[in-house]
ZAZAVEX-849208 format. One record per residue: z, x, y of N, C-alpha, C in turn; residue number from 1; residue in three letters. Coordinates in steps of 0.02 Angstrom, whole numbers, plus 50000, padded with zeros to 5 digits. Layout:
<pts>
[[Z,X,Y],[Z,X,Y],[Z,X,Y],NUM,'ALA'],
...
</pts>
This chain:
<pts>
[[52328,45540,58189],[52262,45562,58172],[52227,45592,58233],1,'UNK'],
[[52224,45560,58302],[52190,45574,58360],[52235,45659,58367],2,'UNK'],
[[52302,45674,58348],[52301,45734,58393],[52292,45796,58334],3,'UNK'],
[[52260,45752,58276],[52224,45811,58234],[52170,45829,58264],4,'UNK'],
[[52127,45810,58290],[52080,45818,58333],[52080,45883,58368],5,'UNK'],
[[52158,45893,58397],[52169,45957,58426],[52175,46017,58398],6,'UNK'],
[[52207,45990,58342],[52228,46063,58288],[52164,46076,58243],7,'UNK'],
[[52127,46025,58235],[52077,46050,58182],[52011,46082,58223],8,'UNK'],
[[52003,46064,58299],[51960,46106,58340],[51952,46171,58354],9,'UNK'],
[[52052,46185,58379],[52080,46246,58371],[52058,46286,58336],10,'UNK'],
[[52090,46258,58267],[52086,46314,58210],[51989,46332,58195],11,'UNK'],
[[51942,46268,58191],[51866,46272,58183],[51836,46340,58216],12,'UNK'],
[[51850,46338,58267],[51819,46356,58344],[51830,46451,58357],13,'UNK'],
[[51904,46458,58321],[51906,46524,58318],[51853,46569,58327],14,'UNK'],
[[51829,46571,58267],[51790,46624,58254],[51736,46616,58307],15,'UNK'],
[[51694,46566,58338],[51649,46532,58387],[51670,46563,58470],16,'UNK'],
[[51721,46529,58459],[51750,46551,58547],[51754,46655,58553],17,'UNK'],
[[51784,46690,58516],[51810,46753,58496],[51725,46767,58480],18,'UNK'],
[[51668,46743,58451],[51598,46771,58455],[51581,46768,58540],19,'UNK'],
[[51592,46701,58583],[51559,46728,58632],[51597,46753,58678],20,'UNK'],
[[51650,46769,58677],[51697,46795,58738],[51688,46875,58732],21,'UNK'],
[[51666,46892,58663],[51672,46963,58671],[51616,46987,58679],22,'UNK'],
[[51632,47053,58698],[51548,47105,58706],[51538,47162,58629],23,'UNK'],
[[51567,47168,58594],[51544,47203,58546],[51593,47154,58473],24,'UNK'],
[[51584,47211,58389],[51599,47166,58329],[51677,47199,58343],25,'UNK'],
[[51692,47256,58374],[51764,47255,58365],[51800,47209,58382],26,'UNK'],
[[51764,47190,58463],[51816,47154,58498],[51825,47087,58500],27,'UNK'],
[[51766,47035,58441],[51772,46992,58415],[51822,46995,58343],28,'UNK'],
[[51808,47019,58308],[51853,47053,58249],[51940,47027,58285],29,'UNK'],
[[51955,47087,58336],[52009,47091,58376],[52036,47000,58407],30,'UNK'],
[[51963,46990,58432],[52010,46936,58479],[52009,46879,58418],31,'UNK'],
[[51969,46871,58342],[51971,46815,58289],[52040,46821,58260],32,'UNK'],
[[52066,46870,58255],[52132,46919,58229],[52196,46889,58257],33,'UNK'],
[[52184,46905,58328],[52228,46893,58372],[52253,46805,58383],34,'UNK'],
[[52197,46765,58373],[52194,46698,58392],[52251,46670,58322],35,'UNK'],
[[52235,46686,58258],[52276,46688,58205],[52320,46695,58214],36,'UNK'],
[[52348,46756,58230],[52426,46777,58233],[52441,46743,58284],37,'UNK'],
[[52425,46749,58335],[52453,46701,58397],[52463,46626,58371],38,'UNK'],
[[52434,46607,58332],[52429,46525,58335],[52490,46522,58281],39,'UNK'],
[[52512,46567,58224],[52557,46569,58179],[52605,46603,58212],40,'UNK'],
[[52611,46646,58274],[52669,46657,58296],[52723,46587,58359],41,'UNK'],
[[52670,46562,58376],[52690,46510,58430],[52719,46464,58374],42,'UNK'],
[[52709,46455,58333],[52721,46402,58261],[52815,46432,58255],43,'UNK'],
[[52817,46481,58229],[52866,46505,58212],[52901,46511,58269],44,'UNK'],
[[52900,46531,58321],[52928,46530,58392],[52964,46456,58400],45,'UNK'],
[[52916,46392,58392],[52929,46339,58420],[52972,46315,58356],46,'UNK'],
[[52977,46337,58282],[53035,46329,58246],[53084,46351,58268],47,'UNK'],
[[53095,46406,58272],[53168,46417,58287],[53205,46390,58359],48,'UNK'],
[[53157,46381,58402],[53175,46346,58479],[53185,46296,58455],49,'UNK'],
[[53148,46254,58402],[53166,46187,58407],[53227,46162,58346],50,'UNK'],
[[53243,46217,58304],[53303,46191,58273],[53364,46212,58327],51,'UNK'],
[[53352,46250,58378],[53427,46262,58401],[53429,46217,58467],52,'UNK'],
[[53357,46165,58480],[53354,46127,58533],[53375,46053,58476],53,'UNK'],
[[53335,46037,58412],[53343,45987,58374],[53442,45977,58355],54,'UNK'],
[[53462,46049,58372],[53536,46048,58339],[53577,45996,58392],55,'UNK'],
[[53552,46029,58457],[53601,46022,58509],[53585,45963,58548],56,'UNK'],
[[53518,45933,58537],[53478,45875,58562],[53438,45837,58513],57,'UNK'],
[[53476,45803,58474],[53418,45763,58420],[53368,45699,58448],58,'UNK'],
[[53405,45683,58496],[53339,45631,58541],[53278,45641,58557],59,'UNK'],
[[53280,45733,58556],[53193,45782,58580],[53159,45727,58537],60,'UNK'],
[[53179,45708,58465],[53128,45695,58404],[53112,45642,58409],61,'UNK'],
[[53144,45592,58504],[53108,45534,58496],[53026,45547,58546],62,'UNK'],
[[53011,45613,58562],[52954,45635,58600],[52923,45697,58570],63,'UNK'],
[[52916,45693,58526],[52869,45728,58468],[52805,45705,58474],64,'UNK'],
[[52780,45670,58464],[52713,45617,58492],[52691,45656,58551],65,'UNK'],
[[52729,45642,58596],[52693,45683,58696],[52697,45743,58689],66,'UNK'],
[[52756,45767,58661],[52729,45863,58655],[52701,45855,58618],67,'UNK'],
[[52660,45849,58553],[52606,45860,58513],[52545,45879,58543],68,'UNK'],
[[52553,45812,58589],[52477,45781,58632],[52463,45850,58685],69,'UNK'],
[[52528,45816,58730],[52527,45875,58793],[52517,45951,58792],70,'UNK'],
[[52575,45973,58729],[52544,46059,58728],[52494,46056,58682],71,'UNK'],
[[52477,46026,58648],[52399,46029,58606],[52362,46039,58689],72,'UNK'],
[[52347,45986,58718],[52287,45990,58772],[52275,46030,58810],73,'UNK'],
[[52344,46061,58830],[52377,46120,58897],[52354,46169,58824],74,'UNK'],
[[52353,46190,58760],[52319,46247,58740],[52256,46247,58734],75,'UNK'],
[[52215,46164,58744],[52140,46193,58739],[52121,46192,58796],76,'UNK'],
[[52154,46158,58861],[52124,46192,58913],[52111,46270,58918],77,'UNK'],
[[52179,46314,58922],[52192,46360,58920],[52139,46412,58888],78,'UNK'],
[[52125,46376,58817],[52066,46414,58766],[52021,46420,58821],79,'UNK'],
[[51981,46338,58823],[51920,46331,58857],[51917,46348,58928],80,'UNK'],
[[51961,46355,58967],[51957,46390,59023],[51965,46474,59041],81,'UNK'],
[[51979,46498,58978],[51992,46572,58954],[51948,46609,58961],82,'UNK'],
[[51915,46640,59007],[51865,46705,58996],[51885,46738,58995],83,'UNK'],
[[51926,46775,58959],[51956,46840,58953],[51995,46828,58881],84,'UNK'],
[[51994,46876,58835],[52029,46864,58781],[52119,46838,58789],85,'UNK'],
[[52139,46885,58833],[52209,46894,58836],[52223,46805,58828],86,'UNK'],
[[52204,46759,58893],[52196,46686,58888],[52192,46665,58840],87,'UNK'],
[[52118,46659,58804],[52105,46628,58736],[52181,46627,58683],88,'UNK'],
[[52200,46709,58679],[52247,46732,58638],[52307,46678,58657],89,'UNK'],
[[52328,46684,58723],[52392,46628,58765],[52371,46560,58731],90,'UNK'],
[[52330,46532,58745],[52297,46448,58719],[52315,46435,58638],91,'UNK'],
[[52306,46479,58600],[52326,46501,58531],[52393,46485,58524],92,'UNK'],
[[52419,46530,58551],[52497,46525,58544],[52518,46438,58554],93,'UNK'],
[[52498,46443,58643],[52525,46376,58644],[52502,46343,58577],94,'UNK'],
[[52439,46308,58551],[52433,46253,58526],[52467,46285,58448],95,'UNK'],
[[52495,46343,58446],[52547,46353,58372],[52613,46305,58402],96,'UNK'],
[[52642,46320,58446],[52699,46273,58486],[52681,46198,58452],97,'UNK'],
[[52622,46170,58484],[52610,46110,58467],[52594,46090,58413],98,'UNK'],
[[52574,46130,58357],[52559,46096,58283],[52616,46105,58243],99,'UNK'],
[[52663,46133,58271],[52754,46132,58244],[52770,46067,58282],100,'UNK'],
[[52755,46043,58330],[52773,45972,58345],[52735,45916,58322],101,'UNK'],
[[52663,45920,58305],[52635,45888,58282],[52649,45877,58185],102,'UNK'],
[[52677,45944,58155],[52714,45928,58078],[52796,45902,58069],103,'UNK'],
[[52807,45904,58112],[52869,45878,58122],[52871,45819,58154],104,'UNK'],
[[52829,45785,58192],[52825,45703,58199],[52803,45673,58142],105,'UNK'],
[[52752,45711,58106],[52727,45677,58039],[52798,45658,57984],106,'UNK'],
[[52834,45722,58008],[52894,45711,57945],[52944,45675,57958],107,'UNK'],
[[52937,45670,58029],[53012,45641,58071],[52980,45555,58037],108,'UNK'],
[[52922,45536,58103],[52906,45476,58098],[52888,45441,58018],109,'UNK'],
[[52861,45471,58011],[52822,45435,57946],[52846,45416,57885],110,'UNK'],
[[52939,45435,57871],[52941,45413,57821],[52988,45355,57850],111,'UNK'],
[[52993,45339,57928],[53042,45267,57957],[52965,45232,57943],112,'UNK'],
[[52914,45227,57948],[52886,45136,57947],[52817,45147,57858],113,'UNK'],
[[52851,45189,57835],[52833,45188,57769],[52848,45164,57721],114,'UNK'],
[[52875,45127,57675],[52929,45085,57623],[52948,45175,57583],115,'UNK'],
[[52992,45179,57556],[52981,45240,57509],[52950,45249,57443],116,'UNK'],
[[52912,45186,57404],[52915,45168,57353],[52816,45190,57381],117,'UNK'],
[[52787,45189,57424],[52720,45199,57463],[52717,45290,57463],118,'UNK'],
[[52796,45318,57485],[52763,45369,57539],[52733,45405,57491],119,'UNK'],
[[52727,45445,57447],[52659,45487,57419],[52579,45456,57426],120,'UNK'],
[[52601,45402,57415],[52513,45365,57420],[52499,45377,57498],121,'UNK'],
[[52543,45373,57537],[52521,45379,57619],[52532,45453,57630],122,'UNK'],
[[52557,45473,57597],[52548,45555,57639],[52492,45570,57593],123,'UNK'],
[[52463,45561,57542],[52409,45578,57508],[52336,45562,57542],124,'UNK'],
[[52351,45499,57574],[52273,45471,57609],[52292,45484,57662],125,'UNK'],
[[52341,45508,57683],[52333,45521,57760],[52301,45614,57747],126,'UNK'],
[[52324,45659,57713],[52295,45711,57712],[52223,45709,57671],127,'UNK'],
[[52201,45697,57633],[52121,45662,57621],[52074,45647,57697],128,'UNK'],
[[52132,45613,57721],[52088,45581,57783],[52067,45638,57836],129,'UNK'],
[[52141,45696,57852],[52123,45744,57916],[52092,45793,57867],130,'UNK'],
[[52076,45797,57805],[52010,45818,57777],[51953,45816,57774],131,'UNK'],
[[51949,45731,57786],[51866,45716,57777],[51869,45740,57868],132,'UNK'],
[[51904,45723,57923],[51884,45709,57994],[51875,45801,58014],133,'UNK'],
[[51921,45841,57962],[51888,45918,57983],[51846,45920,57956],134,'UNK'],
[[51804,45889,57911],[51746,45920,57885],[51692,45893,57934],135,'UNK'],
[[51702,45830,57956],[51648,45787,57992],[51656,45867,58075],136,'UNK'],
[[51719,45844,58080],[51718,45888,58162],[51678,45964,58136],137,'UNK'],
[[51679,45996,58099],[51663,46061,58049],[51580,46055,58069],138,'UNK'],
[[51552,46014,58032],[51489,46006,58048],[51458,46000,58096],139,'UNK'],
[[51495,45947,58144],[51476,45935,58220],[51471,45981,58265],140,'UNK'],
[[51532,46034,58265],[51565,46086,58298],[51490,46134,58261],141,'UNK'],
[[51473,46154,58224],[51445,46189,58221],[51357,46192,58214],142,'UNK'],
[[51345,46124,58220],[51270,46093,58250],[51291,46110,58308],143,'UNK'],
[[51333,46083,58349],[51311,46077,58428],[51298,46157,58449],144,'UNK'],
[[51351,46215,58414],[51340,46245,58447],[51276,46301,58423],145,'UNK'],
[[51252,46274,58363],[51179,46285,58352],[51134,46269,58389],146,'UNK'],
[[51136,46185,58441],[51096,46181,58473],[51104,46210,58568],147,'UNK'],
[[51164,46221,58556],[51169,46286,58601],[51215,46256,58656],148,'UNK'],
[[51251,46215,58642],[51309,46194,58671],[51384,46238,58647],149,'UNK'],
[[51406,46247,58708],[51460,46305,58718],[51522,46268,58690],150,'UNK'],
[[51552,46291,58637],[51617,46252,58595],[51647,46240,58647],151,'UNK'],
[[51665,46284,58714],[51723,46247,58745],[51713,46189,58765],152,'UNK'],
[[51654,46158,58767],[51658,46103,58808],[51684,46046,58757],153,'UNK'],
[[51674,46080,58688],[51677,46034,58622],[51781,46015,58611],154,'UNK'],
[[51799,46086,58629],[51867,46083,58651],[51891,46036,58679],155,'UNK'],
[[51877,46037,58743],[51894,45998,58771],[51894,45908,58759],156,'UNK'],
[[51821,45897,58759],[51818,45830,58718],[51876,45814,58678],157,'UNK'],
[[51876,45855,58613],[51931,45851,58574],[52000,45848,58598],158,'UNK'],
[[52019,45867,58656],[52072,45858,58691],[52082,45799,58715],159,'UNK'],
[[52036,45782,58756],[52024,45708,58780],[52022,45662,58728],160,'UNK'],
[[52017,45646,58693],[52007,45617,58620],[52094,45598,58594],161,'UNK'],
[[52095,45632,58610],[52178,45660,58555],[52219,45624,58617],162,'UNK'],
[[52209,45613,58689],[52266,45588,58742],[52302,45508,58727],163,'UNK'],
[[52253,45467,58695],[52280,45404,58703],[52354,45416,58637],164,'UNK'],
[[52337,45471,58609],[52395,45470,58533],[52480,45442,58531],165,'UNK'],
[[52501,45473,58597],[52546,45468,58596],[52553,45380,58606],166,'UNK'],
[[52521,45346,58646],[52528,45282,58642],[52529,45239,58585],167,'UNK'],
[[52457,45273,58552],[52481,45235,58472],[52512,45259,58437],168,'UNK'],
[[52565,45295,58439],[52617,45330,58383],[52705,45298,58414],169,'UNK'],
[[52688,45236,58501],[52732,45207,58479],[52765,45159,58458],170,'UNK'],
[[52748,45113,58401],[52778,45083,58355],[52819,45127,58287],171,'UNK'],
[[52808,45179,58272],[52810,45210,58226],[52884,45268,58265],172,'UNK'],
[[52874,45280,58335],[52923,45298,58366],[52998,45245,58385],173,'UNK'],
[[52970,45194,58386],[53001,45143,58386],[53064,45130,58332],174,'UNK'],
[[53021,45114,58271],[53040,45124,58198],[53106,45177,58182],175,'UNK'],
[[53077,45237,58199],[53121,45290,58185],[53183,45283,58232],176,'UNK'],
[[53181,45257,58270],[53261,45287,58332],[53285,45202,58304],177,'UNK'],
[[53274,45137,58280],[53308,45098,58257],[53341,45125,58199],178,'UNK'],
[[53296,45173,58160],[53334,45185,58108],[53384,45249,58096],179,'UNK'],
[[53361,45259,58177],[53410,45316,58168],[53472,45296,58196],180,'UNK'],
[[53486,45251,58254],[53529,45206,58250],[53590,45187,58197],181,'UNK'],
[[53531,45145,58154],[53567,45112,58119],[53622,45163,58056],182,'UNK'],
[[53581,45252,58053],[53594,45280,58015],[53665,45306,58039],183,'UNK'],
[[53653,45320,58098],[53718,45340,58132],[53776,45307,58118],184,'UNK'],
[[53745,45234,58144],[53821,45176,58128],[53831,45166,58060],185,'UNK'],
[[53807,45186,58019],[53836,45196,57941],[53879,45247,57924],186,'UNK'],
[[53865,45313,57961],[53896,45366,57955],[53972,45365,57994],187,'UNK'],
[[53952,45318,58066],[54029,45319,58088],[54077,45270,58050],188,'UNK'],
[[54042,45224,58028],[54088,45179,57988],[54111,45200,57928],189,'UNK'],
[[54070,45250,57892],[54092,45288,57832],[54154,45325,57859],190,'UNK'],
[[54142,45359,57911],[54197,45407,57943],[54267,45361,57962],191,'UNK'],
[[54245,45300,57969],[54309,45274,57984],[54357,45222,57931],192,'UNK'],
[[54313,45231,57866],[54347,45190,57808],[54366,45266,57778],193,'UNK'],
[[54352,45290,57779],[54381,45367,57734],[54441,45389,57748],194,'UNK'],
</pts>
C-alpha cells in the first residue's frame, strides 16, 4: 500500500508539475504528453528486461519490494528535482520501471500468504483500498497546491512515505521463497519418479 503512494502521486501530479515547469500551453500540452508515454514506455521497457532477467534469474522476484520502493523514489526525486522538462520526462520513465515492479510483487507475493479460496476478496479490497487512498491523495494534492504549495515538495513526501514498504512487505516475501522452495522440491521429485 505505502509504495502506492508513489505511483498514485506520479500519475496525480502530471498534469500539475508539466503546468508549472512550462512557459507557454504548447509546452505544457508537450511535456503532460510526454510524462504519459514515458511512464508507459519505462513500463514496457522494464517488461521485457525483466522477463529475460526473471528467465535467467528467478531469485530477482525475491527483491521486488526494494526495487518498487527504490526506483519509485530515485523517479520522484528526479521529477521533483527536474527543472527542465527533459528530467521531469527521465523521472517518468524511471517510475514506469518501478510500477512494473511494483505489479509484479503484487502478483508474485500475494497469492503465497493468501489462502486461494480468499484471493478475489483480497485483491478486490486491496484495489477498493488504492482507490479510496488516490482519491484521498487526489484531493490533498490538489488543495495544497491551491493553497500554493509546489507539488514537488508533495512528491517527495510521498516518497518518503512509501520508504519503510519494503520492510513491511517482508513477511509476505518470506512466504513466497518458502513456497517457492517447496515448489521446486516437488518438481524435482516429480522429475525423479517419472
Amino acid at each position: 500500500m505505502l509504495n502506492n503512494l508513489i505511483y498514485t502521486a506520479v500519475v496525480i501530479s502530471s498534469p500539475i508539475i508539466a503546468g508549472h515547469i512550462s512557459t507557454s500551453v504548447e509546452e505544457q500540452e508537450w511535456i503532460a504528453a510526454m510524462t504519459v508515454s514515458s511512464s508507459r514506455t519505462g513500463a514496457i521497457f522494464a517488461g521485457i528486461v525483466g522477463t529475460i532477467w526473471m528467465t535467467r534469474a528467478p531469485r530477482i522476484s525475491l527483491h521486488l519490494a526494494k526495487l518498487t520502493t527504490t526506483i519509485g523514489f530515485l523517479g520522484i526525486m528526479t521529477i521533483a528535482l527536474g527543472f527542465n522538462a527533459y528530467l521531469v520526462v527521465l523521472g517518468y520513465f524511471i517510475c514506469g520501471i518501478g510500477q512494473y515492479a511494483l505489479r509484479l510483487s503484487g502478483v508474485t507475493y500475494g497469492p503465497s500468504i493468501t489462502p486461494p479460496d480468499f484471493l478475489a476478496e483480497v485483491i478486490l479490497a486491496g484495489d477498493t483500498s488504492v482507490r479510496l487512498v488516490s482519491l484521498i491523495y487526489s484531493l490533498g494534492l490538489v488543495s495544497a497546491v491551491a493553497a500554493g504549495v509546489y507539488p514537488a515538495i508533495l512528491l517527495i513526501a510521498s516518497g518518503l512515505c512509501a520508504l519503510p514498504a519494503p520492510n513491511l512487505m517482508q513477511p509476505s516475501r518470506r512466504s513466497y521463497h518458502k513456497q517457492s522452495i517447496r515448489d521446486r522440491r516437488k518438481l524435482i521429485h516429480k522429475e525423479d519418479h517419472a
